[in-house]
Backbone of each chain as ProteinMPNN parsed JSONL, in Angstrom:
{"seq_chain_A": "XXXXXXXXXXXXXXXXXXXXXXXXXXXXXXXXXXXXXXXXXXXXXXXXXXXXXXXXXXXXXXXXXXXXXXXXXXXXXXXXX", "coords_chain_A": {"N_chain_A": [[216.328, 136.532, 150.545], [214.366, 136.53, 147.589], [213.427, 139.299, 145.25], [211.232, 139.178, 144.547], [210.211, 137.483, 146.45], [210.041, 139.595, 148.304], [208.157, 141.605, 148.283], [205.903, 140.175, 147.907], [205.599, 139.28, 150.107], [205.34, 141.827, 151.21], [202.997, 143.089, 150.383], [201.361, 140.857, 151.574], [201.239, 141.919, 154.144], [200.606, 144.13, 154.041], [198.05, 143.836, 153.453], [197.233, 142.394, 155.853], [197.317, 144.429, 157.592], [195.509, 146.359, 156.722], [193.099, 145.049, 157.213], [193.078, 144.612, 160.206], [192.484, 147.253, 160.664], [189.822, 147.31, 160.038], [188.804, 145.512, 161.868], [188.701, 146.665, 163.942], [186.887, 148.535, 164.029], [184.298, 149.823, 166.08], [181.1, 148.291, 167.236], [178.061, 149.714, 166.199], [175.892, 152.943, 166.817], [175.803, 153.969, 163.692], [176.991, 153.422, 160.967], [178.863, 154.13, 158.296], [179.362, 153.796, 154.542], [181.184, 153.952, 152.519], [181.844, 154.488, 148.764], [183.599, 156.359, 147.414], [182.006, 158.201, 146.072], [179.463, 157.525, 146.437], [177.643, 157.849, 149.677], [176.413, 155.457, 152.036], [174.53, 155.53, 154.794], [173.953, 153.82, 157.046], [171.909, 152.863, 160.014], [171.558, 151.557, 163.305], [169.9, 147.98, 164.136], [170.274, 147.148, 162.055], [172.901, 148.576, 160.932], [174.313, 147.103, 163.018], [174.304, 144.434, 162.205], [175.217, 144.09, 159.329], [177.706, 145.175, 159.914], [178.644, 143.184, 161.607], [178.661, 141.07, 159.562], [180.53, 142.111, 158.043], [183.032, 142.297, 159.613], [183.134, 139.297, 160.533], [183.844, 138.296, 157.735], [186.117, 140.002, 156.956], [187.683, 139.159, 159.051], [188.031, 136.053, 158.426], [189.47, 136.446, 156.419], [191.797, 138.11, 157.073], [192.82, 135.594, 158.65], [193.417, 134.044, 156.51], [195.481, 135.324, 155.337], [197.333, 135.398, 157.621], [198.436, 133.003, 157.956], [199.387, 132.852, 155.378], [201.857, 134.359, 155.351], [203.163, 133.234, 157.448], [203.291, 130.686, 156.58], [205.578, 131.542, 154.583], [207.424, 132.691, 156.056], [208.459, 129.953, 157.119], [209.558, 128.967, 154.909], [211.644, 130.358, 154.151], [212.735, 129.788, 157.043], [213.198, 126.961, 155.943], [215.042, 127.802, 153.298], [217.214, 128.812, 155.174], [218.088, 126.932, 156.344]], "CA_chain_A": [[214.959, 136.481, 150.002], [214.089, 136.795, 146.343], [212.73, 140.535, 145.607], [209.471, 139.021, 144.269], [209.168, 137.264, 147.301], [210.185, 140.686, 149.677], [206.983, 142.272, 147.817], [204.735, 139.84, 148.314], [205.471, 139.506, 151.696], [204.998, 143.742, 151.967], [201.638, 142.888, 150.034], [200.241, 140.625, 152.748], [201.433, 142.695, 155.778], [199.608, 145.461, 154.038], [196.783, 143.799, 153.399], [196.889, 142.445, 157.609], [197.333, 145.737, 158.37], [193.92, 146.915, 156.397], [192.007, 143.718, 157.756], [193.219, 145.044, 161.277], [191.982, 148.267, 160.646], [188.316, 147.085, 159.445], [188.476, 144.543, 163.169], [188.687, 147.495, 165.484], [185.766, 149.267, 163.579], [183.249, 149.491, 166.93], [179.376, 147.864, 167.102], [177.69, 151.463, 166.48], [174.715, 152.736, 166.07], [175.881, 154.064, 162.229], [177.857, 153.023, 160.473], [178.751, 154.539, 156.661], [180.634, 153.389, 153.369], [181.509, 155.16, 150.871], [182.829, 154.279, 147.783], [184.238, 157.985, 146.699], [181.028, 159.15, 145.025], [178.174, 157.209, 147.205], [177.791, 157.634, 151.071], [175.559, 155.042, 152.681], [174.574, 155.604, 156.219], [172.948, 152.638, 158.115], [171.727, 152.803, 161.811], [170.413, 150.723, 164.694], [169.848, 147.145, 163.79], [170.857, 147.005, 160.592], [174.303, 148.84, 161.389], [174.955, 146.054, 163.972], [174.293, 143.32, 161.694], [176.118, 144.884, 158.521], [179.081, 145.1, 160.796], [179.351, 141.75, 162.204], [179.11, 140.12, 158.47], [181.906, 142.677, 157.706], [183.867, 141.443, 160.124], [183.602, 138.293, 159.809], [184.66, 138.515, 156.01], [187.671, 140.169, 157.39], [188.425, 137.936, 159.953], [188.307, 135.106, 157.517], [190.66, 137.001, 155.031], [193.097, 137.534, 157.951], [193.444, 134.301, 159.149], [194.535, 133.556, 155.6], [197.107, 136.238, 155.165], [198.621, 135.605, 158.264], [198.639, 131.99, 156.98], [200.375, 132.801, 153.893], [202.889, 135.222, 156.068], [203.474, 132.044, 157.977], [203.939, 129.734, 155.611], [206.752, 132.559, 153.831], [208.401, 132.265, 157.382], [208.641, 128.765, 157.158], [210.23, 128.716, 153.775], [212.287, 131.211, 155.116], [213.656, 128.962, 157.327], [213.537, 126.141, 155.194], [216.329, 127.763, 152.67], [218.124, 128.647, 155.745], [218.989, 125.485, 156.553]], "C_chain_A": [[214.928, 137.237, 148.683], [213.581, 138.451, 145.938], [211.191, 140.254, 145.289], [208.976, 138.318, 145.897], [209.476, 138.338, 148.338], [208.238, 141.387, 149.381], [205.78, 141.619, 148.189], [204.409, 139.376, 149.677], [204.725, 140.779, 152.215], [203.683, 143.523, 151.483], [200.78, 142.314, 151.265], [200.472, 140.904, 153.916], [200.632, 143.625, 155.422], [197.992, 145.566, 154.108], [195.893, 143.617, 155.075], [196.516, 143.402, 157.849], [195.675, 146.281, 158.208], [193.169, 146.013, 156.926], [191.948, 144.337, 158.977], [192.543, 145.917, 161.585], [190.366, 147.913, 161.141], [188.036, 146.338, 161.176], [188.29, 145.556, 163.886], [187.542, 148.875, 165.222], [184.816, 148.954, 164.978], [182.135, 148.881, 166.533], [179.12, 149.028, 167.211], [176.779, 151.568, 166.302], [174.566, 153.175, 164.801], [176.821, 153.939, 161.927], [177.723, 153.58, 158.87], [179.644, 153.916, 155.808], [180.447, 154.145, 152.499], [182.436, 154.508, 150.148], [183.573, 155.219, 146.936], [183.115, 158.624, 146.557], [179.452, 158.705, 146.022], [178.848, 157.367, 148.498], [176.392, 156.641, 151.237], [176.157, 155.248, 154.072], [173.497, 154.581, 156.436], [172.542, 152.868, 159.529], [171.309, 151.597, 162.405], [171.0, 149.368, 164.256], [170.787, 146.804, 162.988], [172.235, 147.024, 160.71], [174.994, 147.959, 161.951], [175.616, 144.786, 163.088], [175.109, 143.202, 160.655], [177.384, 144.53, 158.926], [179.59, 144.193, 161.273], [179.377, 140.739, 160.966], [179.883, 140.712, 157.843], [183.326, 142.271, 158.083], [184.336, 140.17, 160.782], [183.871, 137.675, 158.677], [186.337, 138.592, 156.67], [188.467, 139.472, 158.503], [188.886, 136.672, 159.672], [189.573, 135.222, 156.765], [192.155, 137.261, 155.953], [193.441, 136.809, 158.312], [193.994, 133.8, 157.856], [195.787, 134.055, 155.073], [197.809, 135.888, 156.375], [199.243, 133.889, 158.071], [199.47, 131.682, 156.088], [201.764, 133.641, 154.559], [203.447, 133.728, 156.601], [204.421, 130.954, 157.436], [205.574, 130.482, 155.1], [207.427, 132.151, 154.888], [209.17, 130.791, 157.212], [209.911, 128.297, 155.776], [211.485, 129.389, 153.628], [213.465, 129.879, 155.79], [214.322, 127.869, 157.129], [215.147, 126.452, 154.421], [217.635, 128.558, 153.827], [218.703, 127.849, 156.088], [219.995, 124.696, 156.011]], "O_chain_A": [[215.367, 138.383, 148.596], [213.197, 138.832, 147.044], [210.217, 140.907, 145.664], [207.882, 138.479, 146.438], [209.128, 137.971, 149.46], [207.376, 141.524, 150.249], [204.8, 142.189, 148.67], [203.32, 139.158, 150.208], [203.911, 140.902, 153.131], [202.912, 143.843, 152.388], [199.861, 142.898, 151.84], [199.982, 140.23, 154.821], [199.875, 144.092, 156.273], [197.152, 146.402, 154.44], [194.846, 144.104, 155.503], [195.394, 143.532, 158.34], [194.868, 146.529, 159.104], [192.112, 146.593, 157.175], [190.821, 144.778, 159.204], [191.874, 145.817, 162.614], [189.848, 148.153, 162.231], [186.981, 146.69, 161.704], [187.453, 145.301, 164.752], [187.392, 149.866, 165.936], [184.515, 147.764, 165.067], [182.032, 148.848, 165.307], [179.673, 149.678, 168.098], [176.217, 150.671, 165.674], [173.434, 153.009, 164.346], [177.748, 154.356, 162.622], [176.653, 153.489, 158.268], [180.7, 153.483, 156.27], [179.591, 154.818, 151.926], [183.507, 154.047, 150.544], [184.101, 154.887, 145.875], [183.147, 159.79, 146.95], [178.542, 159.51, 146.219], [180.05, 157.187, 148.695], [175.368, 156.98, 150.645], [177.308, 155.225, 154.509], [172.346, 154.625, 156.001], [173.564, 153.17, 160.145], [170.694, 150.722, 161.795], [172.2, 149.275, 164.001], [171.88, 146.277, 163.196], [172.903, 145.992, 160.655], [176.174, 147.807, 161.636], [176.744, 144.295, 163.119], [175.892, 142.257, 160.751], [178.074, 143.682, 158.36], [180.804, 144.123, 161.464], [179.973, 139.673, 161.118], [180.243, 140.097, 156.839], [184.325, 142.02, 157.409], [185.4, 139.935, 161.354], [184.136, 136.473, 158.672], [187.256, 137.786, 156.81], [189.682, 139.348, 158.656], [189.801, 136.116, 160.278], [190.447, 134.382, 156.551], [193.263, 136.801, 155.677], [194.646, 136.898, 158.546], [195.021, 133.127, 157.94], [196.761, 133.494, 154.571], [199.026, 136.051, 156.287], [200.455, 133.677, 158.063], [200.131, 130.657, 155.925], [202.813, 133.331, 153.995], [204.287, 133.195, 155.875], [205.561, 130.539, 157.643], [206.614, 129.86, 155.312], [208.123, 131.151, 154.713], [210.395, 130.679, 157.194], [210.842, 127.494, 155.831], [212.36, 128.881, 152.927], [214.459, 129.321, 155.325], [215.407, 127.537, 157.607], [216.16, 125.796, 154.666], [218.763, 128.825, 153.414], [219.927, 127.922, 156.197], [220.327, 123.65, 156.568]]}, "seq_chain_B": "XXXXXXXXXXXXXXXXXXXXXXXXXXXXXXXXXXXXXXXXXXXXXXXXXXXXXXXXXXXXXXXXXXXXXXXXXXXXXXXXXXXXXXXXXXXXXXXXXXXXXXXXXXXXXXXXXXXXXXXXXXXXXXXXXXXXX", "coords_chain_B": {"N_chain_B": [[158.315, 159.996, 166.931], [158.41, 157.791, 168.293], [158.993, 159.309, 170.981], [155.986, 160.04, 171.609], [155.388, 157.746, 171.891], [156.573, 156.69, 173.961], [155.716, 158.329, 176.195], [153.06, 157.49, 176.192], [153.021, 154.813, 177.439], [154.064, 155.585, 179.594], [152.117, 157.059, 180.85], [150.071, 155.081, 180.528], [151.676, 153.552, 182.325], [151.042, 154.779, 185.046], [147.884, 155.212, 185.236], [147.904, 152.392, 185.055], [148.948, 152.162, 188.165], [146.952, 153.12, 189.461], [147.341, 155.669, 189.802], [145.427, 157.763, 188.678], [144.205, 160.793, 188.952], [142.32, 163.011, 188.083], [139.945, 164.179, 185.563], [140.294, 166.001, 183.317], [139.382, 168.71, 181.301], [139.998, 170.323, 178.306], [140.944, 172.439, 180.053], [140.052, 172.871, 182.525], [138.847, 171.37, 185.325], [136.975, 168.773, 185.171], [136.129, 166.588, 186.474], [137.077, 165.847, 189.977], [138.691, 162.987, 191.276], [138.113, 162.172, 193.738], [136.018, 162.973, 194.442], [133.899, 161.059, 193.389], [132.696, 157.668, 193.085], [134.441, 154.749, 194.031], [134.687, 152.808, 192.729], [133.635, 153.579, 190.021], [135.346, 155.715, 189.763], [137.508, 153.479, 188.999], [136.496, 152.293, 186.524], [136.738, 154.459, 185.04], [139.151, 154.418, 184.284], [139.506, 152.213, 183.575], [138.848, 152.573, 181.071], [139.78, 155.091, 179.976], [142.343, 153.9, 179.786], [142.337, 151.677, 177.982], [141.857, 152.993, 175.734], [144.124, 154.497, 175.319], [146.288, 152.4, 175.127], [145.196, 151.154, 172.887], [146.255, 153.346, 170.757], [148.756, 153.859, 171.448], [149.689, 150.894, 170.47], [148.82, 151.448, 167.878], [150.559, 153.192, 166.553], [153.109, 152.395, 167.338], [152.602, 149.597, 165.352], [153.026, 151.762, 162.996], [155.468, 152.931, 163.731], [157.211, 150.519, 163.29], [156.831, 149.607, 160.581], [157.756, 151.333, 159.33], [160.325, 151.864, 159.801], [161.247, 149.237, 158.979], [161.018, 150.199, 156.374], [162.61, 152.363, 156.016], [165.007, 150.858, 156.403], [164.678, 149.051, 154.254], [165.295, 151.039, 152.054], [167.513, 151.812, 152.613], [169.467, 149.509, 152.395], [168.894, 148.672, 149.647], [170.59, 150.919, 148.716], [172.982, 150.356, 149.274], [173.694, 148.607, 148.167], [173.914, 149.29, 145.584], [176.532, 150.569, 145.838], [179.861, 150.745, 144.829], [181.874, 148.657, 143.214], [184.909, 149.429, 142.431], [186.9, 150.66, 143.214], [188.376, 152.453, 145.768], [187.284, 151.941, 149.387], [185.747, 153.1, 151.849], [185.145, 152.728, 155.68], [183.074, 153.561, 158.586], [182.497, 153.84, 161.648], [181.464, 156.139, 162.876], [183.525, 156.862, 164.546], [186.328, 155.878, 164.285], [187.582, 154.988, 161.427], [188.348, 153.022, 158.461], [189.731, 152.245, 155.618], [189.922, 149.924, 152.213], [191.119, 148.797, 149.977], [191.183, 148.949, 146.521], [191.448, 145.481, 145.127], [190.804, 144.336, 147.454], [188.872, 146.238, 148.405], [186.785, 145.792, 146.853], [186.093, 142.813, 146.871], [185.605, 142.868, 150.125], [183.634, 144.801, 149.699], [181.664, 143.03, 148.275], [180.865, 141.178, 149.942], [179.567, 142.316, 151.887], [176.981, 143.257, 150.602], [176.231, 141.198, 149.926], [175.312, 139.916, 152.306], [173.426, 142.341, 153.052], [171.83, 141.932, 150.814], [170.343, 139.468, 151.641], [169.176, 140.349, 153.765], [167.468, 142.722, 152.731], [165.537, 140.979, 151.43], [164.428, 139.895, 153.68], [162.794, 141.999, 154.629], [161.844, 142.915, 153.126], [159.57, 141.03, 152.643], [158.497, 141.225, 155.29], [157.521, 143.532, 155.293], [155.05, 143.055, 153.268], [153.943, 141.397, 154.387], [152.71, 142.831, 156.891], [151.164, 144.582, 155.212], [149.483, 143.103, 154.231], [148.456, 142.728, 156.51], [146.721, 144.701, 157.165], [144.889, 144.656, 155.075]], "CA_chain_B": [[156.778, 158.907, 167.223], [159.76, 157.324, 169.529], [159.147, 159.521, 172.105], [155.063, 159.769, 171.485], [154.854, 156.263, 172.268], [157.048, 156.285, 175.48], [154.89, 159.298, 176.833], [151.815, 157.42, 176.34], [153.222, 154.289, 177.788], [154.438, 156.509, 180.649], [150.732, 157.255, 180.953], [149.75, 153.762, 181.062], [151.891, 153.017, 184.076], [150.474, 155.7, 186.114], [146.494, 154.299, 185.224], [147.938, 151.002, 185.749], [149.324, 152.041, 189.348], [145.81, 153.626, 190.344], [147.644, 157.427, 189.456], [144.619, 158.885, 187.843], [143.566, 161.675, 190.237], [141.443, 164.246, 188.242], [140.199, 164.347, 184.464], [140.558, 167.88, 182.909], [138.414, 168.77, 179.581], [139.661, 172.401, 177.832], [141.941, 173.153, 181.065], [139.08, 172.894, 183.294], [139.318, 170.021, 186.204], [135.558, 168.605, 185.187], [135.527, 165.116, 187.59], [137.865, 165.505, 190.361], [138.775, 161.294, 191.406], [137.649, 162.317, 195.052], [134.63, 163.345, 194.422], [133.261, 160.148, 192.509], [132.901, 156.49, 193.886], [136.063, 154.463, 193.691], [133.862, 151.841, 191.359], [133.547, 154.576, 188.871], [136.79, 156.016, 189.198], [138.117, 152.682, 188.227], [135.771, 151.786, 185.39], [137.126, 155.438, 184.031], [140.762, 154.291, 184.818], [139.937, 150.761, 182.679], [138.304, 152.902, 179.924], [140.912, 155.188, 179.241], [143.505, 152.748, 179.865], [142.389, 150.824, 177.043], [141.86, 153.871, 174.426], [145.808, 154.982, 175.496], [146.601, 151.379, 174.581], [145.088, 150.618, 171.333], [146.64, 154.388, 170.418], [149.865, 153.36, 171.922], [149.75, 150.022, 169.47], [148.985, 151.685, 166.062], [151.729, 153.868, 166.718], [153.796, 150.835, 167.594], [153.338, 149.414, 164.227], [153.755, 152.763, 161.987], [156.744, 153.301, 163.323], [157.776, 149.755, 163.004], [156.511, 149.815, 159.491], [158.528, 153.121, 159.104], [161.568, 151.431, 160.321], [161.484, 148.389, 157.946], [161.051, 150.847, 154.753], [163.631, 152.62, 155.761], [166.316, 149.575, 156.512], [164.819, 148.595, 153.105], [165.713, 151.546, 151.125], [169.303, 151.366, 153.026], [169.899, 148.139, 151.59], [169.005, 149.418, 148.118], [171.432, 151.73, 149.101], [174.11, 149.497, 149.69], [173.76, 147.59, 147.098], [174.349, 150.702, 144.768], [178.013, 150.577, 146.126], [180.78, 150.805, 143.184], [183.234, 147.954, 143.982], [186.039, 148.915, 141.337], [187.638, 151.437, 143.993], [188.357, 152.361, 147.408], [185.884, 151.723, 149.84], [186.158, 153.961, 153.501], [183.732, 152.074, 156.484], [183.633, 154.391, 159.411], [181.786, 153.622, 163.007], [181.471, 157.471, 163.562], [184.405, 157.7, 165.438], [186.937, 155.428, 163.341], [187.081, 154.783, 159.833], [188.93, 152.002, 157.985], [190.306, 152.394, 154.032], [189.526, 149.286, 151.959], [191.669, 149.857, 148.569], [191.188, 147.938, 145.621], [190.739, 144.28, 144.761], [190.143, 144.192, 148.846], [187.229, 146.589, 148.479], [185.791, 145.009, 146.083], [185.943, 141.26, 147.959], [184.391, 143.574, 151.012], [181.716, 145.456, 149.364], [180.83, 141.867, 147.775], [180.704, 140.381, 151.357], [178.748, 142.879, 152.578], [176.282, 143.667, 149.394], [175.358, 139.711, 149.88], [174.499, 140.13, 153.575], [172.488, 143.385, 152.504], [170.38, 141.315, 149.709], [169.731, 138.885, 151.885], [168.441, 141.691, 154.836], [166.51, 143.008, 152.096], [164.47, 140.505, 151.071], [163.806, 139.997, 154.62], [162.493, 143.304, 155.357], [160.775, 143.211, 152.196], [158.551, 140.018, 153.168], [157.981, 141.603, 156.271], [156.085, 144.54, 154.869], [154.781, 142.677, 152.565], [152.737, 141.101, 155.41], [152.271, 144.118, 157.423], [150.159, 145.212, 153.936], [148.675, 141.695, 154.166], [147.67, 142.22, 157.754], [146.106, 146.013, 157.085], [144.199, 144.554, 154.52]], "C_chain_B": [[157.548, 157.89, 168.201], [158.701, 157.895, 170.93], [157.284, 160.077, 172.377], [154.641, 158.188, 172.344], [155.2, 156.12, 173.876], [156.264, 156.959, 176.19], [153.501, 158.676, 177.158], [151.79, 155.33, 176.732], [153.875, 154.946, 179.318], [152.943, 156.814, 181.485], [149.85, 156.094, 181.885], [150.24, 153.104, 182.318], [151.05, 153.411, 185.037], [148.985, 155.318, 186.437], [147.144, 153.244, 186.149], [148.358, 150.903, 187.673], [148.114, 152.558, 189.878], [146.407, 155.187, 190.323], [146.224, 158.408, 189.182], [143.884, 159.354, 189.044], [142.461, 162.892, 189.516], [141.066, 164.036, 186.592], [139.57, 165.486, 184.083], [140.34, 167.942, 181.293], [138.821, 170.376, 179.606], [140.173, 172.972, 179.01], [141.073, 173.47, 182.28], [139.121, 171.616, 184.104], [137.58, 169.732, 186.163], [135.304, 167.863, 186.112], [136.938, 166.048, 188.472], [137.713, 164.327, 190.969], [138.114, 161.236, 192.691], [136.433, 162.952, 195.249], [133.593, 162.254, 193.82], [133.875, 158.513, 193.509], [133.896, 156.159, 192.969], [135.498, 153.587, 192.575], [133.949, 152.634, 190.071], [134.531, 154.95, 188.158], [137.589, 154.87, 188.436], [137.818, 151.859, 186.565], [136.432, 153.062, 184.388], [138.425, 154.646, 183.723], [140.909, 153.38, 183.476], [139.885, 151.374, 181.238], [139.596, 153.938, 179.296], [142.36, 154.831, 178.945], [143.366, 152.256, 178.549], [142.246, 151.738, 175.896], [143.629, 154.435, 174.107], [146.103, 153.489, 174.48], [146.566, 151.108, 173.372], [145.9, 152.001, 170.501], [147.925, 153.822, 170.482], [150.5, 152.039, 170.455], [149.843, 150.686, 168.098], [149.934, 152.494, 166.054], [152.619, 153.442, 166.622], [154.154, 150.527, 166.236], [153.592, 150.737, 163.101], [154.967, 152.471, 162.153], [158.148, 151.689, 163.232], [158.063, 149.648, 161.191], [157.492, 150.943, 158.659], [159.788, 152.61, 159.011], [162.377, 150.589, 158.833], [161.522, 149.157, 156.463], [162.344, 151.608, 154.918], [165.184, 151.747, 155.661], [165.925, 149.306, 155.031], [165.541, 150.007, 151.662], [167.42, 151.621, 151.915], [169.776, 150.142, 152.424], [169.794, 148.484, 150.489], [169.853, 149.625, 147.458], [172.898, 151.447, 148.9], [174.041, 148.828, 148.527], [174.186, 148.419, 146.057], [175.963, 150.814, 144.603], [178.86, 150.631, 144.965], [181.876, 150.231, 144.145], [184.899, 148.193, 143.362], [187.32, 150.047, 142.276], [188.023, 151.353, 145.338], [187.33, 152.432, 148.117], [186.28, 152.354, 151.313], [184.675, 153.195, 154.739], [183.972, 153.176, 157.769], [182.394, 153.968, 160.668], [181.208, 154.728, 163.421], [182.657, 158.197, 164.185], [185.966, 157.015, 165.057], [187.08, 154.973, 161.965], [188.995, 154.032, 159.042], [188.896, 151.956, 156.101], [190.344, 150.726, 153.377], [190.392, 149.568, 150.612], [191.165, 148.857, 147.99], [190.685, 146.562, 145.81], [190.018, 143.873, 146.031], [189.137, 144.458, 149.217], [186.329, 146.158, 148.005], [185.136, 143.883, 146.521], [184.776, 142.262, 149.143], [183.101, 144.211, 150.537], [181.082, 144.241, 148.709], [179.957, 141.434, 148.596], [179.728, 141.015, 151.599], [177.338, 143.474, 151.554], [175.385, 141.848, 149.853], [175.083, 139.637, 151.23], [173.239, 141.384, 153.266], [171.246, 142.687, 151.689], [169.747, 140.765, 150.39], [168.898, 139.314, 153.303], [167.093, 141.775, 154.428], [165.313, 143.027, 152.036], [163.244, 139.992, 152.217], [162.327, 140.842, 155.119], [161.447, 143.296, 153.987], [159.485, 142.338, 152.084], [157.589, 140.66, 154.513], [157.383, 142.763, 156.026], [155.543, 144.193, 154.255], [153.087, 142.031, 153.684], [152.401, 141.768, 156.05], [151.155, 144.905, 156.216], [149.002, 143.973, 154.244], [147.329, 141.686, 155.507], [146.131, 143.13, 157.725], [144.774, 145.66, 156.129], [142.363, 143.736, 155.048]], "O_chain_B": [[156.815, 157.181, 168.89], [157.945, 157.222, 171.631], [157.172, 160.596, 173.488], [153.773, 157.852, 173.149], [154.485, 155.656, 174.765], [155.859, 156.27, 177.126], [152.815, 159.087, 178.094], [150.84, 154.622, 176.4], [154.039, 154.019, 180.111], [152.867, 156.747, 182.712], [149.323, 156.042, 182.996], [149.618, 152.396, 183.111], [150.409, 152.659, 185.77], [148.673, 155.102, 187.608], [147.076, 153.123, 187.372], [148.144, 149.903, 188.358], [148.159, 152.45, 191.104], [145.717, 155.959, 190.99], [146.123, 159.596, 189.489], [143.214, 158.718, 189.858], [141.826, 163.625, 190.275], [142.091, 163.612, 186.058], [138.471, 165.878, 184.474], [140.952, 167.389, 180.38], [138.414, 171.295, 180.317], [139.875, 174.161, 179.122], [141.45, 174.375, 183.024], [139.492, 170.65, 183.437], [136.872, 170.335, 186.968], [134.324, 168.157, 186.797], [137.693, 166.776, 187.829], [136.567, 164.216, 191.403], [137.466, 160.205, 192.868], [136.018, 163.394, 196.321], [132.415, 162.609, 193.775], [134.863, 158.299, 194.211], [134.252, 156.631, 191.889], [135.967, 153.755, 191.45], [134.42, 152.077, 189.08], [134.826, 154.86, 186.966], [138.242, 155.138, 187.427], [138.533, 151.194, 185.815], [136.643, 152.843, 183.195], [138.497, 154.266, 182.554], [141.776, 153.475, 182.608], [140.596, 150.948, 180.328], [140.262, 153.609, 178.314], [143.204, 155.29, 178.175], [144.371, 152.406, 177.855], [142.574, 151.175, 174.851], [144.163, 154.677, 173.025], [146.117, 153.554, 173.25], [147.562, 150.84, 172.7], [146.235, 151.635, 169.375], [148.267, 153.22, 169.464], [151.447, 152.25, 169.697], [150.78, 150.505, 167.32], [150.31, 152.432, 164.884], [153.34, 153.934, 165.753], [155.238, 150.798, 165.72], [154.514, 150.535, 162.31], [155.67, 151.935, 161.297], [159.375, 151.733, 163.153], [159.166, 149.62, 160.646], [157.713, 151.098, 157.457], [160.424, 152.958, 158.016], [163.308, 150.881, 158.083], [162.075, 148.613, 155.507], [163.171, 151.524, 154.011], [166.172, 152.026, 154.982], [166.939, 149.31, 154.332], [166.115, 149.723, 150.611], [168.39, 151.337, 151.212], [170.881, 150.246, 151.891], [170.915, 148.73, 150.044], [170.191, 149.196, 146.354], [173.764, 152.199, 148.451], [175.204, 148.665, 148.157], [175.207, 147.93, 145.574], [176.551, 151.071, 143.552], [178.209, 150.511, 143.927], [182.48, 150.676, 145.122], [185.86, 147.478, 143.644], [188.492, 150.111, 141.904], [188.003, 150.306, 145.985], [186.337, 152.969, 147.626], [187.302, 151.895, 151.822], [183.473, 153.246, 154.481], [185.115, 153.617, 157.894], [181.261, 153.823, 160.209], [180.391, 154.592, 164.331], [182.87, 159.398, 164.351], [186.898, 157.646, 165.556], [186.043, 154.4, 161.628], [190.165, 154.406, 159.118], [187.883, 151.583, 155.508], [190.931, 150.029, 154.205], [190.292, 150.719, 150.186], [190.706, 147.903, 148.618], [189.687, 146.346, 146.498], [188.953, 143.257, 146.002], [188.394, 143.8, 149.946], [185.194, 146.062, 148.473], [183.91, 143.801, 146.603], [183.552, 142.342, 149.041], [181.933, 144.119, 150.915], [179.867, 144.356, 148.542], [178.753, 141.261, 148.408], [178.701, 140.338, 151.574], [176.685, 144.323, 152.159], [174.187, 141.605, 149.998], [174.1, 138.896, 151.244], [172.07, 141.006, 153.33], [170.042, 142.858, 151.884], [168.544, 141.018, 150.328], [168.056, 138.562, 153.794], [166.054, 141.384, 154.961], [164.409, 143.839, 152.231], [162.039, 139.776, 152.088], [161.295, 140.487, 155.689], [160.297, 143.728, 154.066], [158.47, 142.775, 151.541], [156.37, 140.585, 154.664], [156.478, 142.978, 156.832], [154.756, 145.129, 154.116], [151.868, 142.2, 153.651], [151.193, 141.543, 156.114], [150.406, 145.805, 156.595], [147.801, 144.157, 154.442], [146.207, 141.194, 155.628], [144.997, 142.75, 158.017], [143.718, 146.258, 156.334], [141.467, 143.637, 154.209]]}, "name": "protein", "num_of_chains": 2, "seq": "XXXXXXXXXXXXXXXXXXXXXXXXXXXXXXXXXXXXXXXXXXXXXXXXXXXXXXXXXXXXXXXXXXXXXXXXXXXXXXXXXXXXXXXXXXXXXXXXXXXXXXXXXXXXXXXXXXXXXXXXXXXXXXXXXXXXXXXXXXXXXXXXXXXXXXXXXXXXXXXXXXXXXXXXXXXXXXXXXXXXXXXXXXXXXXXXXXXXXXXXXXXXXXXXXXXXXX"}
């Protein structure tokens, strides 16, 4: 395997990995983000709802990285052949 | 105003089960329920049943009213976000790192669920003003 394509392999395992992360975030009753310098805190409702169009973003975005991981596999075994 | 409301819905059961045994003005027991025909007692029962109630209600919507301003300045809030960095989401009891072009995509995602909360929440007081009026 090429080194550009070892990297962009380690790219979308890393990115799985952070998608993974964001999936096992609980339903809570607050939830915060921060971007370094702002904290928002949400509760109740809101928090819930917030959270389930979070992760389904990221559930979207993983099914295409592991997609593109996939595919790499495939090509993979392609020039093994 | 949570726990106002439950107290005086707590109240209301007790009327509603036939509870009311004595009413006490200034720590003084003025009627006791056994001393007054049951007709009476229950006409009290209906009467302050229904003053608890309508109390109970405007309470109701404040703190609904209360609710929605605050979900609306949270959205605000959110929307404020700075996508050009890392972004940290945390449940309370886990918390998930977001770096770069990723955070950005996420705080998009979630900035366009937020607007469209918003404008929700902002219709809906909008008529809550509408109703008051």
């Amino acid at each position: 395997m090429t080194k550009r394509k070892v990297n962009a392999r380690k790219l979308l395992e890393d990115d799985a990995r952070i998608f993974r992360a964001v999936l096992e975030l609980s339903p809570t009753d607050t939830l915060e983000m921060s971007d370094g310098e702002r904290t928002v805190s949400v509760s109740g409702v809101l928090a819930l709802m917030l959270l389930k169009a979070l992760k389904k973003y990221v559930s979207d975005q993983l099914d295409v990285t592991l997609r593109s991981l996939a595919a790499m596999d495939d090509e993979e075994d392609d020039d093994d052949d | 105003m949570e726990r106002k409301i439950a107290e005086i819905n707590a109240l209301l059961r007790k009327i509603g089960n036939g509870e009311l045994t004595a009413i006490v003005v200034e720590a003084e027991t003025y009627v006791s329920t056994g001393d007054i025909p049951k007709e009476v007692r229950s006409a009290v029962a209906r009467a302050v049943y229904g003053v608890l109630e309508a109390t109970r209600n405007e309470l109701q919507e404040k703190f609904y009213a209360e609710q929605i301003r605050k979900d609306v300045e949270a959205y605000r809030e959110l929307l404020l976000l700075n996508a050009h960095g890392d972004i940290t989401i945390s449940d309370g009891s886990r918390t998930a790192t977001v770096p770069g072009k990723l955070g950005i995509d996420t705080v998009r995602a979630v900035k366009g669920r937020a607007a469209a909360l918003k404008i929700s929440a902002e219709a809906a007081l909008d008529e809550e003003g509408e109703e008051d009026d």
